[in-house]
N, C-alpha and C positions, 0 to 999 in steps of 0.2 A: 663615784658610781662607774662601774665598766662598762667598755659597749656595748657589750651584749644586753646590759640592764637596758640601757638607753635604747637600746631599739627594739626591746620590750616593752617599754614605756612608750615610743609614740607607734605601734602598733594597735596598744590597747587606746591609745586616744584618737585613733581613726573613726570616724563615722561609717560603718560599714554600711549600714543600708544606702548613706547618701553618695556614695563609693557606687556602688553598684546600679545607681539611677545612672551616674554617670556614664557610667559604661555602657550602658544600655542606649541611652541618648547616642550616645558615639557610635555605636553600631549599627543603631536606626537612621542616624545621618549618614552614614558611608551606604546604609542601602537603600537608600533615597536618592543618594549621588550617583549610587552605579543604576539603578534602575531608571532613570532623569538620561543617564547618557547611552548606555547599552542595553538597557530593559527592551522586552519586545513590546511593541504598543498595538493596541486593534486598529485593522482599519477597512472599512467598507469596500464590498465589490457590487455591481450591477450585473446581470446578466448578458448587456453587451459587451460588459468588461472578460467574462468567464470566456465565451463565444471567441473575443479576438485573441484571447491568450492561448486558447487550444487552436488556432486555425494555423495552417501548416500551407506549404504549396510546395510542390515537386520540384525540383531542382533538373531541368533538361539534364544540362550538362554531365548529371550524377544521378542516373535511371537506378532505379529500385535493382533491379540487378540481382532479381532472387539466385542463389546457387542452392541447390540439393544435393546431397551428398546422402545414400540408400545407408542405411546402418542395419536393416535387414530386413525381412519379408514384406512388416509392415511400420518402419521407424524413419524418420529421418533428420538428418543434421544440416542447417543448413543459414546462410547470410545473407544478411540483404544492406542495400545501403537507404538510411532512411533520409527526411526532410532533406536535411543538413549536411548530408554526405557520411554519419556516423556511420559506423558498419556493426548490426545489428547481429548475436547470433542466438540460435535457438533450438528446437529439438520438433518435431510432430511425429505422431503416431496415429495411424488407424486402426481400426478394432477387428478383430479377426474374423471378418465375416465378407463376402462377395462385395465389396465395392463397386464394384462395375455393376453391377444388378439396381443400386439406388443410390442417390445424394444423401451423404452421410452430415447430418447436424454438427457444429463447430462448437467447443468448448476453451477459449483461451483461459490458460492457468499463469496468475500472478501469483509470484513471490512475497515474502515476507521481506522485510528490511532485514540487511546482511546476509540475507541466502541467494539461491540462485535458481536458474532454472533448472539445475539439477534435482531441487525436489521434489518436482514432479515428479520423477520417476525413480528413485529411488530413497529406502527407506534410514540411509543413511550416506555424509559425505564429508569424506576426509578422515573417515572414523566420532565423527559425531551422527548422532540420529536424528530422523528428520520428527520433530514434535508437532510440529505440525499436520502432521498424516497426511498431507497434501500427496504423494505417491498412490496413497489408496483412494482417494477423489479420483484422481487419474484414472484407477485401475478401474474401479467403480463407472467411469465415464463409457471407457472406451467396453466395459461387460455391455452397455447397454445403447452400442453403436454409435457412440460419439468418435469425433476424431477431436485430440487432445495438442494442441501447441501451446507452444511456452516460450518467452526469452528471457535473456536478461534483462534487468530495468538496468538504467543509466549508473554508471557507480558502483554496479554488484558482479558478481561473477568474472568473467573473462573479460567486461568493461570499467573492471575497478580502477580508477585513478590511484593511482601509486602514490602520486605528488600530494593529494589531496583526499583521502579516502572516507568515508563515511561517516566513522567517528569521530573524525574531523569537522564533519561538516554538521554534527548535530551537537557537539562542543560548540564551534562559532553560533551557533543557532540561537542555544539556551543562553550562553555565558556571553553574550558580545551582540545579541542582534541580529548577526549575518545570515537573514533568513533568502536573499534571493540565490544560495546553491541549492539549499535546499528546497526551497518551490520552483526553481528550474529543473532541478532533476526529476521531479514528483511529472512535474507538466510536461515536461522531451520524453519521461517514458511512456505517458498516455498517447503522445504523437506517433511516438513507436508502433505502438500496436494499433492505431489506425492506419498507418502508412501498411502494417501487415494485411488489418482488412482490406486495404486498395487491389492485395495479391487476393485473398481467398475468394470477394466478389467475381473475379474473373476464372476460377479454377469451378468446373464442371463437375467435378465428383462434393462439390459442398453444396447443400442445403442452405441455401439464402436466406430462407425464413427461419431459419432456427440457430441463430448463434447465440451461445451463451456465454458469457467472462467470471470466470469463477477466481478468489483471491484471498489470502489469509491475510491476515494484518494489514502492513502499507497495502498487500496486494488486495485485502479487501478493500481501503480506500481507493485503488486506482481502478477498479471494477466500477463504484459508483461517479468517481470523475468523466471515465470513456462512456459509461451510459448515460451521461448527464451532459454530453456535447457528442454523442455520434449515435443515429437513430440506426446505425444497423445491428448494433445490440439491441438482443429483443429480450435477453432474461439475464438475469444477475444473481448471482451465488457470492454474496460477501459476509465473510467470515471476521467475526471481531476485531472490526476497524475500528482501529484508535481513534476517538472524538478530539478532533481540533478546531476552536474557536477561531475569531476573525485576528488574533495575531500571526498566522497565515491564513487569510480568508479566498485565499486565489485556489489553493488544495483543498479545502475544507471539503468533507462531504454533505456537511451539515446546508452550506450552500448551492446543492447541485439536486437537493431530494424533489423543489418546481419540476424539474427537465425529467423527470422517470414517468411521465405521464405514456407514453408511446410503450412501455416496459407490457409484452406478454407473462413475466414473470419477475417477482422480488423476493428471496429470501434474507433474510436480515440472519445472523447466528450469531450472539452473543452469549456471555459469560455474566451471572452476577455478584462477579467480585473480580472484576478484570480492571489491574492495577493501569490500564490507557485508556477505560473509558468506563464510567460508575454505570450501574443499574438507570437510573433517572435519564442519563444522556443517554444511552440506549433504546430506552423509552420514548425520546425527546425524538431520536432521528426518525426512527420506523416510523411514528407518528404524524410528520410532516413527507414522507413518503408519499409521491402526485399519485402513484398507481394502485387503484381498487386492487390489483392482484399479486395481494403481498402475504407473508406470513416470517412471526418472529418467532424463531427456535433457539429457547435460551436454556443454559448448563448453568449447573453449578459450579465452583471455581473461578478461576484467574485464566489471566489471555491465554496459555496453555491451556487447550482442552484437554478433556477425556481421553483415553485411548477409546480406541472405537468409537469416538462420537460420530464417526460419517454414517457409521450405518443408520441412524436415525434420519439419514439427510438423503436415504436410496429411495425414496417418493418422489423425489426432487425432477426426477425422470418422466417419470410418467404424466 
């Protein structure tokens, strides 16, 4: 018989389906064993525990240290050094109207994870467009006398870590466990933008009772984080935030909806078919929401909205 017979022969006397349990078996054990060693696992937080993780304290040595820099009649660029001595930058804008005549209400705009605070204000960057229409929120803001600031979160824009950059960090995240750059980044940028409110309470041309934190994606999660540990946010504009369980339960929004009791305003704006957070978990957050004065404005689609969905969202003002 030649070999090629013979290894015809014991081809057809393999048991194939029992072949393929085994395989199966062996597959289920390696992902047993990877998830046993680097899976991410739940784990509980309290509300004292949220409270000490966002708490911050000024640094003497390394004063806020706001710089301004005019970009023109009514824009500006400008740095500050936060907690930790990071150096924060960022953009504000007023709205074209007499400032000096009344205290203009505050709008901070977050970012989406991998963008910047450039997309606030414009409707594309680097030669990509900004899908998120967050430019026309903006525009939309400041038509109806807000003034608009933005910065960068930790990790994004002008603060990108070179050495360790983003998709880096939510590779280690998924594949290996390494959730604490990721929930330090999420929680130093929500610090950020309270070390910013420490600057706007003290600035005369802002409306103290009227700040709102407006944010697309991550930036809709870090909108419900800062108003879910800083009561000078008094209204929230979050935008299809991604639902994250207690495998980061320190970020979660899901654990911060107690603390929006103080909220003069909640809009919730989801998608139902947004591949970062189903219909039902959508339902599930808004629902546990402390604040009587909420309303959920949902699209059809995936976490890219509509074009023009904001203008559904021009009541938001009034």
């Amino acid at each position: 018989m030649s070999v090629f017979n013979q290894f015809k022969q014991k081809l057809s006397s393999i048991n194939w389906g029992k072949a393929m349990v085994s395989i199966v078996g062996i597959f289920a054990l390696l992902g047993g064993i990877w998830y046993a060693i680097w899976g991410l696992h739940p784990y509980q937080v309290d509300q004292q525990e949220i409270q000490a993780s966002y708490t911050y304290q000024g640094n003497a040595d390394k004063p806020m240290n706001m710089q301004l820099e005019q970009l023109s009649a009514t824009t500006f660029a400008f740095t500050y050094q936060s907690f930790d001595g990071a150096i924060v930058n960022g953009r504000m804008a007023y709205p074209d109207t007499d400032t000096k005549a009344h205290s203009m209400p505050v709008m901070l705009g977050v970012h989406a994870m991998g963008r910047s605070e450039n997309r606030w204000w414009m409707d594309s960057f680097k030669e990509r467009p900004t899908l998120e229409q967050t430019d026309k929120l903006a525009k939309q803001a400041l038509a109806n006398g807000y003034a608009v600031i933005a910065i960068d979160s930790r990790n994004h824009g002008k603060r990108k870590n070179l050495d360790y950059n983003i998709i880096e960090v939510m590779r280690d995240l998924h594949w290996w466990g390494k959730r604490e750059p990721y929930e330090q980044m999420v929680i130093d940028t929500v610090k950020d933008y309270r070390v910013l409110l420490d600057w706007v309470e003290k600035q005369a041309q802002f409306d103290q009772a009227n700040t709102t934190v407006a944010g697309y994606s991550m930036g809709g999660q870090v909108s419900i984080l800062l108003a879910g540990v800083d009561e000078r946010i008094e209204r929230v504009l979050s935008i299809v935030p991604p639902y994250l369980d207690d495998k980061v339960a320190i970020v979660a929004p899901k654990n911060f909806t107690h603390n929006l009791a103080h909220l003069d305003k909640l809009w919730l704006v989801s998608a139902n078919d947004d591949e970062h957070a189903s219909e039902s978990e959508n339902a599930a957050l808004y629902a546990n929401i402390a604040t009587a004065n909420k309303k959920h404005v949902q699209f059809d689609g995936g976490h890219v909205l509509p074009q023009g969905y904001y203008q559904q969202l021009e009541n938001w003002y009034q």
